[in-house]
N, C-alpha and C positions, 0 to 999 in steps of 0.2 A: 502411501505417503511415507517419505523417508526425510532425515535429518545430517547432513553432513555438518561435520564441525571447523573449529580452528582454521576461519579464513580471516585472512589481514587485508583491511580497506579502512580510508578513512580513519585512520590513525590508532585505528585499534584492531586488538587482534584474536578475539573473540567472537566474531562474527559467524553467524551457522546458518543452511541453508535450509529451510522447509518445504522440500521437493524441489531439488535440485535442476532446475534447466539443462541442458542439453548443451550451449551453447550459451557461454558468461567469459569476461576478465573483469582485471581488478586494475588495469592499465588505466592510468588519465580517469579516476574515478571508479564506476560499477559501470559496464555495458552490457546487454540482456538481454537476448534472443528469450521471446516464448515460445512454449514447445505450444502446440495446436492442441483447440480443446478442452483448454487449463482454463478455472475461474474457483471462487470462494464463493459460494451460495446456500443457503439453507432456508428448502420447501416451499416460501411463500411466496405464490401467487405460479410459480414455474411447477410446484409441485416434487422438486428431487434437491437432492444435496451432493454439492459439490467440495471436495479438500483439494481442489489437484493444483492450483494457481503456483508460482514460486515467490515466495519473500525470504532476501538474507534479513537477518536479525540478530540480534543478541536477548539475551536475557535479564531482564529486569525487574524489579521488585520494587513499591514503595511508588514515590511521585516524579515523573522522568518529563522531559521535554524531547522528543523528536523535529529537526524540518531536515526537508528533503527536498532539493530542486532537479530540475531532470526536464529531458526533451525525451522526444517517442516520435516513432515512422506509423501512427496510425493508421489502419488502413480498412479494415474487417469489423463489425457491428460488436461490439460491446470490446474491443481493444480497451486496456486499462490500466495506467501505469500508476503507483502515488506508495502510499506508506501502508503497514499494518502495523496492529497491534493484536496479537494474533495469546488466546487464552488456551485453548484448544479447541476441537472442531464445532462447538455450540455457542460458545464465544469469542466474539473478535470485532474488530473496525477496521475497515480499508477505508483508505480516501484518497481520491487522486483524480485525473482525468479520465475521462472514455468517451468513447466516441458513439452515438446513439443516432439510429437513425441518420446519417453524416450528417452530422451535431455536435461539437464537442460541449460534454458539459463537464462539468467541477461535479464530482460524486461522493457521497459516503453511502458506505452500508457498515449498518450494527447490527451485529447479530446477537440475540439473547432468547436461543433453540432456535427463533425465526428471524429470518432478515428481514428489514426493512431498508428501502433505500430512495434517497433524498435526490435531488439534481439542481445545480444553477448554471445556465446557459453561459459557457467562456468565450463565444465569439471562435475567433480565430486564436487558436493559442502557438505560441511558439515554447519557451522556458517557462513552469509553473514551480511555486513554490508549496508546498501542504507542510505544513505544523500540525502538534497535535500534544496538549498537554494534560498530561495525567496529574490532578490535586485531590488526594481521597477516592473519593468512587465517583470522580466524572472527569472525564477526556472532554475539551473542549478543542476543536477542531476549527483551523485556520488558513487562507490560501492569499495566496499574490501572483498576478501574470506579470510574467515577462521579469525584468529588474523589481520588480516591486515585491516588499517583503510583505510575508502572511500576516497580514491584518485585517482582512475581510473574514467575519464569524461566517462558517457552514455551518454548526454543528456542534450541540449542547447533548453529551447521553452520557448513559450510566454505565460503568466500567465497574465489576467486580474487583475492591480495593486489595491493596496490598498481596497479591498474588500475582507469581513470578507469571510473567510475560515475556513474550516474543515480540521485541520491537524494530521495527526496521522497513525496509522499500518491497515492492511488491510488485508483479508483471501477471497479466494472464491474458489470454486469446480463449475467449468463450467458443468464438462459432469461424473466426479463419486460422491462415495456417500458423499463425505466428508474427510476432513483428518485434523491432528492436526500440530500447528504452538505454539512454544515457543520462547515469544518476553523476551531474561533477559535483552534487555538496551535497552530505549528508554528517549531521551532527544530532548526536544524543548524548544527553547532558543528564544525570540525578540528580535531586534535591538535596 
């Protein structure tokens, strides 16, 4: 697991990679090749833990708002494109779309040493929006299809407060070879 720093997107220039993908620009937004085999996962119910997924991010401290809207070439069982909020490897929240079973559904997983992870059936998706606000010690987690902004509640958990975070989009290919995710809005706001 590695960390590259000082990349400029999205009007800021701060931005750092946690496990750097193989194949990314910054052209006309974030575009995101995942490398094969990549996911964020810990122990429950698969049994093993995984770090290897990619999210650019910045770092954050205190109470932040994240949304992120973005399209994906889904293609492979557990494809998965959306945001983290990444603590270190025992703590974090991804949420986004993935494709289960050829199912798209709207996903979080929290992890706090073990993950758990939640599903609401999207239909057919094209453009998805995921929000996700940090107030104290709870992220409360948000999505919208298509033009519709994240107002629809996924997701109420507990976030370890005031401790610098990794916030920002996220890509991983669990079990194919990889696929591409185009993030054209991404905004992170403090309190």
């Amino acid at each position: 697991m590695g960390i590259t720093t000082g990349i400029t997107a999205f009007d800021r220039d701060d931005w750092r990679w946690l496990n750097e993908p193989r194949t990314w620009t910054t052209e006309d937004g974030l575009t995101v090749t995942s490398d094969p085999e990549t996911d964020f996962w810990r122990t429950t119910h698969y049994g093993y833990d995984r770090d290897s997924g990619h999210v650019l991010g910045v770092p954050l401290t205190g109470d932040f708002t994240i949304a992120a809207s973005f399209t994906a070439d889904y293609a492979a069982q557990y494809d998965q494109a959306g945001i983290a909020l990444w603590l270190d490897d025992r703590n974090w929240i991804k949420a986004g779309v993935e494709l289960v079973d050829d199912e798209f559904q709207v996903s979080t997983v929290v992890t706090r040493d073990f993950s758990d992870w939640s599903v609401v059936p999207a239909g057919r998706v094209g453009r998805v929006t995921i929000a996700a606000v940090r107030e104290g010690d709870a992220v409360t987690v948000r999505y919208g299809v298509g033009d519709t902004e994240p107002t629809t509640l996924l997701r109420l958990a507990y976030f370890p407060p005031a401790a610098e975070t990794m916030v920002g989009v996220m890509v991983a290919a669990p079990t194919g070879p990889g696929f591409t995710a185009r993030f054209d809005r991404v905004q992170v706001t403090t309190a």
